[in-house]
N, CA, C and O atoms as CSV, one atom per row, in Angstrom:
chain,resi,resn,atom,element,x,y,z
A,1,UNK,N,N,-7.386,22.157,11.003
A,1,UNK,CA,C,-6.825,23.088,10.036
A,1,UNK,C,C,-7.171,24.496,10.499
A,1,UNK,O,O,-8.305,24.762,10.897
A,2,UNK,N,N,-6.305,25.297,10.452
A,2,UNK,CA,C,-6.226,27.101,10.827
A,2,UNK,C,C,-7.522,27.848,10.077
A,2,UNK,O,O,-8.132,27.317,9.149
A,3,UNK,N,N,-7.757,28.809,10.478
A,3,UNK,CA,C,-8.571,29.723,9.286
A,3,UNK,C,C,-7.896,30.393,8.128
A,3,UNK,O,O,-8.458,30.923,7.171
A,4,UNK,N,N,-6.455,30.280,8.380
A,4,UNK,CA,C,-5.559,30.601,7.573
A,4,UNK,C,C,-5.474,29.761,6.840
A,4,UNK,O,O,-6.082,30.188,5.858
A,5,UNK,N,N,-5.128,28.815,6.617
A,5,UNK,CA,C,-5.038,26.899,5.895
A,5,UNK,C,C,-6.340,26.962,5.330
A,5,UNK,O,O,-6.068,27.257,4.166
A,6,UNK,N,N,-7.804,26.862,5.407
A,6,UNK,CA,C,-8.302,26.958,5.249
A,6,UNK,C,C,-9.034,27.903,3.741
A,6,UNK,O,O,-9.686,27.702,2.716
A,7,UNK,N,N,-8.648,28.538,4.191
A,7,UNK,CA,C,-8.692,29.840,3.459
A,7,UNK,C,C,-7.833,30.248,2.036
A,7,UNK,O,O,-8.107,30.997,1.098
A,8,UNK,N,N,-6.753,29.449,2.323
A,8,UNK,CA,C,-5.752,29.467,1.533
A,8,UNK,C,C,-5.983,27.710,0.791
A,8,UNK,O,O,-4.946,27.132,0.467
A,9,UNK,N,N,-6.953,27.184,0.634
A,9,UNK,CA,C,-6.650,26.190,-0.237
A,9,UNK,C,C,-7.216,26.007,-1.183
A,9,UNK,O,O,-8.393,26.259,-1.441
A,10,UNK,N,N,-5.933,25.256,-2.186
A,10,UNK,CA,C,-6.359,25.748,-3.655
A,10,UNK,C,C,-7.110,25.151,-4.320
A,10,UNK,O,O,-7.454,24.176,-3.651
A,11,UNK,N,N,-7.552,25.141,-5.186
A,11,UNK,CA,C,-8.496,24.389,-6.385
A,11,UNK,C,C,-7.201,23.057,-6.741
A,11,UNK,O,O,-5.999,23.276,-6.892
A,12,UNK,N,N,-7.832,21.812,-6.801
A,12,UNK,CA,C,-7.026,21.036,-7.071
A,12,UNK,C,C,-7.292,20.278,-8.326
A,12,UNK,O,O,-8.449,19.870,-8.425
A,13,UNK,N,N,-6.347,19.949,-9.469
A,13,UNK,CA,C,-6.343,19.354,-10.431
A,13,UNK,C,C,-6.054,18.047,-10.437
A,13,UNK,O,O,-5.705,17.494,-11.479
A,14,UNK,N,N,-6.165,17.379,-9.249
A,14,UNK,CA,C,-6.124,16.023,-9.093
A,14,UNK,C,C,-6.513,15.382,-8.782
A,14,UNK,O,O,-5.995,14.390,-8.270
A,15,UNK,N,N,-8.235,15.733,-9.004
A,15,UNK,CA,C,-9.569,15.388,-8.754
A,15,UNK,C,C,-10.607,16.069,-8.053
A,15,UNK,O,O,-10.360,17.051,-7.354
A,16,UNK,N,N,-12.147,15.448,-8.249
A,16,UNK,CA,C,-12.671,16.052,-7.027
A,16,UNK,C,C,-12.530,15.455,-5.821
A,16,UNK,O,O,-12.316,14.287,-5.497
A,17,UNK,N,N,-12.805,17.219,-4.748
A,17,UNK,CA,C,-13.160,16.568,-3.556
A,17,UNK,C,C,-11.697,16.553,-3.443
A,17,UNK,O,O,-11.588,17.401,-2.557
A,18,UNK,N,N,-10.408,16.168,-3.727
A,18,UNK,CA,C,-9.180,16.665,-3.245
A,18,UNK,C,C,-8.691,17.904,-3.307
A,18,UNK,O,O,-8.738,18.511,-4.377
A,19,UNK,N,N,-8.249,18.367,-2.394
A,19,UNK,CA,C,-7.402,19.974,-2.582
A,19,UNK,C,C,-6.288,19.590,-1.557
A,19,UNK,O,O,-6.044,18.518,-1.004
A,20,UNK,N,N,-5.783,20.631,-1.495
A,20,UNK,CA,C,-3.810,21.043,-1.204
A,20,UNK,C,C,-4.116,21.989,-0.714
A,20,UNK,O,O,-4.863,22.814,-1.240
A,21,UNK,N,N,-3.513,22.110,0.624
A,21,UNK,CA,C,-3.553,23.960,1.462
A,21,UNK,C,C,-2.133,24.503,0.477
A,21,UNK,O,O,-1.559,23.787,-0.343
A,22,UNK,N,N,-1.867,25.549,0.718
A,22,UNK,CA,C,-0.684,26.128,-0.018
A,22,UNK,C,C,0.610,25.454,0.882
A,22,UNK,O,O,1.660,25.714,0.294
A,23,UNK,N,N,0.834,24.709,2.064
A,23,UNK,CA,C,1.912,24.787,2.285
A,23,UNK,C,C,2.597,23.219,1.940
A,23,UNK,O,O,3.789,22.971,1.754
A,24,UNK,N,N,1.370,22.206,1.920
A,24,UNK,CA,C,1.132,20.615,1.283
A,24,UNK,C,C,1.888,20.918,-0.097
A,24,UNK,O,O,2.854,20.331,-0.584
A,25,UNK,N,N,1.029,22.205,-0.668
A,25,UNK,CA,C,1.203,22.041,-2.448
A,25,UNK,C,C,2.843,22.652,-2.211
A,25,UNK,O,O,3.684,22.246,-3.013
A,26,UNK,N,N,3.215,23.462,-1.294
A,26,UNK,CA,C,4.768,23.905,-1.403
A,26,UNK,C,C,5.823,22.761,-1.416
A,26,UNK,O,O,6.909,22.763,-1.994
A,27,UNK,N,N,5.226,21.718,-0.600
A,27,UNK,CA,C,6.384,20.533,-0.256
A,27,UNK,C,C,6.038,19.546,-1.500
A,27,UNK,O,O,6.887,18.726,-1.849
A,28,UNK,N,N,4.998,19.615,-2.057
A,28,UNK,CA,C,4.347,18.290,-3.437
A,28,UNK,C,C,5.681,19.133,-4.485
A,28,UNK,O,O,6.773,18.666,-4.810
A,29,UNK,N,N,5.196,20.241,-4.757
A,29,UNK,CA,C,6.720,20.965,-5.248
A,29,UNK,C,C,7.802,20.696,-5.432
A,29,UNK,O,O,8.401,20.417,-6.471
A,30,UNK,N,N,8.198,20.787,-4.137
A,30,UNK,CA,C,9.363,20.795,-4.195
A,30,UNK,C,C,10.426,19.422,-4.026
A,30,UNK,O,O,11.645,19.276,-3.947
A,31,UNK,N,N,8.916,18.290,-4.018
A,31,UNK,CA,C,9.448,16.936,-4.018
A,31,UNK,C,C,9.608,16.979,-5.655
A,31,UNK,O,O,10.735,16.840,-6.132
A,32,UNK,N,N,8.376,17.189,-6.578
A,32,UNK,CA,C,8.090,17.323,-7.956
A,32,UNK,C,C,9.784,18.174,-8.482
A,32,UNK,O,O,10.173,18.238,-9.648
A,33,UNK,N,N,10.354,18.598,-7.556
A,33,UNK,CA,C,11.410,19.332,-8.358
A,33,UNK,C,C,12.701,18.470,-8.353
A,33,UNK,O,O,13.538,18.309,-9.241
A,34,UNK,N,N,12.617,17.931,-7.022
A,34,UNK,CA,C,14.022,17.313,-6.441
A,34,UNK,C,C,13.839,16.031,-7.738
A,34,UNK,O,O,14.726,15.651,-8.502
A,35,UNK,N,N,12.525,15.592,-7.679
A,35,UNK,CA,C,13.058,14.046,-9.321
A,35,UNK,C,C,13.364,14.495,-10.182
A,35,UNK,O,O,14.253,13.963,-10.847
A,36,UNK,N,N,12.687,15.870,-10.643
A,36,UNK,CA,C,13.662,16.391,-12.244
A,36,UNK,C,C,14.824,16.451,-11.797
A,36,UNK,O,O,15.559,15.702,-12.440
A,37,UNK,N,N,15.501,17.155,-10.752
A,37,UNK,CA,C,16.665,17.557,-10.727
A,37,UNK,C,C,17.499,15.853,-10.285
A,37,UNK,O,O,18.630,15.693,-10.743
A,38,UNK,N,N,17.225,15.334,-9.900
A,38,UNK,CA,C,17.262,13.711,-9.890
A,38,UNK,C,C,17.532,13.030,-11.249
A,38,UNK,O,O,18.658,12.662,-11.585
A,39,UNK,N,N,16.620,12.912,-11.876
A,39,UNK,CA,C,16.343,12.516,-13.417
A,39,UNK,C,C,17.582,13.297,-14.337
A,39,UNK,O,O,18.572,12.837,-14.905
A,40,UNK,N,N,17.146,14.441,-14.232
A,40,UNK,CA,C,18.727,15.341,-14.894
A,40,UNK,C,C,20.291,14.900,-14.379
A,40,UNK,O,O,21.315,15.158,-15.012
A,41,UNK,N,N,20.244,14.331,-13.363
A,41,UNK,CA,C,21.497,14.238,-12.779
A,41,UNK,C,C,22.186,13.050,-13.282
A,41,UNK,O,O,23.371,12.805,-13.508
A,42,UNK,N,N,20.405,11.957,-13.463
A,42,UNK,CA,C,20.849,10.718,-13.737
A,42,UNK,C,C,20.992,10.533,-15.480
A,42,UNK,O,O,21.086,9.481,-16.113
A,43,UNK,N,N,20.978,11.410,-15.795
A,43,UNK,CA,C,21.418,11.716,-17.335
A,43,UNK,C,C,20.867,11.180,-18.094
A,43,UNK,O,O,21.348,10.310,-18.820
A,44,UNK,N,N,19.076,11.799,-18.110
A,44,UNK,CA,C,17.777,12.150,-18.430
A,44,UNK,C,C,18.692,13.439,-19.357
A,44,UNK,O,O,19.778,13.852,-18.949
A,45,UNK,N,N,18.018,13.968,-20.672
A,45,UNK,CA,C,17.432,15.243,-20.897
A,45,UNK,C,C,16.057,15.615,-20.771
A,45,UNK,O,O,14.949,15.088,-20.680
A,46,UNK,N,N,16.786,17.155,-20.816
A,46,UNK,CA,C,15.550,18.057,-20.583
A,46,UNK,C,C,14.092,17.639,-21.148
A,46,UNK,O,O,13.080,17.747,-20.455
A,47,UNK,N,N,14.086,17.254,-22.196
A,47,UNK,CA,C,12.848,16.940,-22.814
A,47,UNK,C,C,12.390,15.524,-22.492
A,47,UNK,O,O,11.226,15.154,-22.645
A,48,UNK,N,N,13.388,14.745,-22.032
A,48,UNK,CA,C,12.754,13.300,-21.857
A,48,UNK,C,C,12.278,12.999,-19.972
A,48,UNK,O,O,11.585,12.206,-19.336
A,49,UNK,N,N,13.194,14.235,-19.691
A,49,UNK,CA,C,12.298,14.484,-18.194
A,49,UNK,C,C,10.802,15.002,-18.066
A,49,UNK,O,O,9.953,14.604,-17.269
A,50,UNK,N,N,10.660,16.152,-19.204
A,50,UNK,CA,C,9.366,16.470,-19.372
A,50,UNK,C,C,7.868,15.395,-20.145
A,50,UNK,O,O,6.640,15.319,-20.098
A,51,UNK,N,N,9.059,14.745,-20.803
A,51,UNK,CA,C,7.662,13.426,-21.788
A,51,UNK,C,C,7.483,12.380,-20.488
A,51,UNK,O,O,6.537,11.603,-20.621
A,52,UNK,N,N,8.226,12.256,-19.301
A,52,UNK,CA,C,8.484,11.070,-18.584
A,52,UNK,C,C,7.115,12.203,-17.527
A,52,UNK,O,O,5.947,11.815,-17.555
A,53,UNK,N,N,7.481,13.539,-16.684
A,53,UNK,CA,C,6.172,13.886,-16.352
A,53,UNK,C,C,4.699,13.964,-17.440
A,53,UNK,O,O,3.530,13.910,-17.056
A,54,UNK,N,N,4.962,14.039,-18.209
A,54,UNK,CA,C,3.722,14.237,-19.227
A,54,UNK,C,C,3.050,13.303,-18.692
A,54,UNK,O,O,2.002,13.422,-18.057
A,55,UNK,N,N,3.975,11.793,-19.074
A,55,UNK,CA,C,3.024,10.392,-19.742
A,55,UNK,C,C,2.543,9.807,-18.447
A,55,UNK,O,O,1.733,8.885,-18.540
A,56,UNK,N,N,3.128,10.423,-16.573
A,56,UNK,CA,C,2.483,10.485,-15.348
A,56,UNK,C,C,1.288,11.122,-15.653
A,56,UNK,O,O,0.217,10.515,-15.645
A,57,UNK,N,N,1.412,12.527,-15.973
A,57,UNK,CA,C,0.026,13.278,-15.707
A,57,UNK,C,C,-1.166,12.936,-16.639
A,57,UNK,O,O,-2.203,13.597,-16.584
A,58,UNK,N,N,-1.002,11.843,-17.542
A,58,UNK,CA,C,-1.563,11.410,-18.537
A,58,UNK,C,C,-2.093,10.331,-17.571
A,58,UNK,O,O,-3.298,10.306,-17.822
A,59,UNK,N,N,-1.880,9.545,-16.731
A,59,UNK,CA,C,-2.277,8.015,-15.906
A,59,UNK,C,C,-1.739,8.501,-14.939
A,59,UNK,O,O,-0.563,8.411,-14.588
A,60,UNK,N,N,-2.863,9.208,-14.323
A,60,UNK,CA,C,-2.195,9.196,-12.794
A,60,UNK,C,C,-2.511,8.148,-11.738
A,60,UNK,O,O,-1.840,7.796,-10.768
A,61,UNK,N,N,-4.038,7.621,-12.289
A,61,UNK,CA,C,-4.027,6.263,-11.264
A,61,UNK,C,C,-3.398,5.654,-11.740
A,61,UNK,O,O,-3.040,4.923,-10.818
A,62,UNK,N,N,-2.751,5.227,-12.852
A,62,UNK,CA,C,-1.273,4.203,-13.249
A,62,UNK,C,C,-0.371,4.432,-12.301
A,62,UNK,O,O,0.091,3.428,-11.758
A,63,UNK,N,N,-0.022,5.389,-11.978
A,63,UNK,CA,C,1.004,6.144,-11.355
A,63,UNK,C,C,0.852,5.754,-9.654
A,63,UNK,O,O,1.801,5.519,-8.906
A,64,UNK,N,N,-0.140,5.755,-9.398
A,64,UNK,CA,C,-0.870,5.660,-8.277
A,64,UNK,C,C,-0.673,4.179,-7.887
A,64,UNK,O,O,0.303,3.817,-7.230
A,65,UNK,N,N,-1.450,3.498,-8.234
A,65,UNK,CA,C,-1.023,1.777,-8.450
A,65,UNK,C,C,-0.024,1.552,-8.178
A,65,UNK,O,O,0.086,0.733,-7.266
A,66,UNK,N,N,1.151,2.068,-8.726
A,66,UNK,CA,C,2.632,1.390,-8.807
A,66,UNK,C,C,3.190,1.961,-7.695
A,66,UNK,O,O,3.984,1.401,-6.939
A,67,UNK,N,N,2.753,3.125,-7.593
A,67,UNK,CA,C,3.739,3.484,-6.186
A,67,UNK,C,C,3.328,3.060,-5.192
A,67,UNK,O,O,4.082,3.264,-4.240
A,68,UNK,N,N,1.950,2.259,-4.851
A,68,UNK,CA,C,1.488,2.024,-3.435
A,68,UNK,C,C,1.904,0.550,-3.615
A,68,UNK,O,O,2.163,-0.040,-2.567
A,69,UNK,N,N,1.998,-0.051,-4.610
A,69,UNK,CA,C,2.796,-1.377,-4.536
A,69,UNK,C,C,3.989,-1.468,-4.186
A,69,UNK,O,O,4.435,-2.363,-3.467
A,70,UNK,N,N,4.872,-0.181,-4.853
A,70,UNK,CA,C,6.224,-0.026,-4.151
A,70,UNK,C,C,6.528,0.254,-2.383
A,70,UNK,O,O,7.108,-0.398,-1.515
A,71,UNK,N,N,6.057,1.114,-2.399
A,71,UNK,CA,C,5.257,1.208,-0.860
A,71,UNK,C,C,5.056,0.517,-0.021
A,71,UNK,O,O,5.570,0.711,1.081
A,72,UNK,N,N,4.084,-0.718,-0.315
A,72,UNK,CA,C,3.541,-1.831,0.555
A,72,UNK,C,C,4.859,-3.110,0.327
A,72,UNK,O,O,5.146,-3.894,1.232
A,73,UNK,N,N,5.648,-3.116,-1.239
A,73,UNK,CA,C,6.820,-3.985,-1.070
A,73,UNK,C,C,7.813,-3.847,-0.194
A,73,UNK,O,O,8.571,-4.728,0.211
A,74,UNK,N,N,7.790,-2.777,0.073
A,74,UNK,CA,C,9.357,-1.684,0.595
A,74,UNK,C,C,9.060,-1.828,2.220
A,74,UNK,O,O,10.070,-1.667,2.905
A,75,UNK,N,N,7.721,-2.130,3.016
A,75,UNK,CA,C,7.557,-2.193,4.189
A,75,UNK,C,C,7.000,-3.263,4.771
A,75,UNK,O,O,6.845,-3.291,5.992
């Protein structure tokens, strides 16, 4: 990692001992954006896209679990 990368990484809310340089947290982003805009497309509303991130950030090792099962099914 750069002294720049370094330097630039942020406090992370998704535990200890994990952090995100700024350019990781740019692409977590902008994946985090493409499913709302996903979810909206798939004719989600606005508010049931936001209760659907809520009740993730509420169980994130729930969240965690299921996707590495999807993951390990899928390969």
């Amino acid at each position: 990692m750069s002294l720049v990368a370094q330097s630039t990484v942020s406090q992370s809310p998704f535990g200890a001992g994990l952090r995100l340089t700024d350019d990781r947290l740019d692409i977590a982003e902008a994946v985090l954006a493409g499913a709302w805009r996903t979810l909206r497309a798939a004719g989600f509303g606005e508010a049931e896209v936001q209760a659907l991130f809520d009740q993730i950030a509420d169980r994130p090792e729930d969240l965690a679990r299921r996707l590495r099962k999807m993951a390990n099914a899928a390969g």
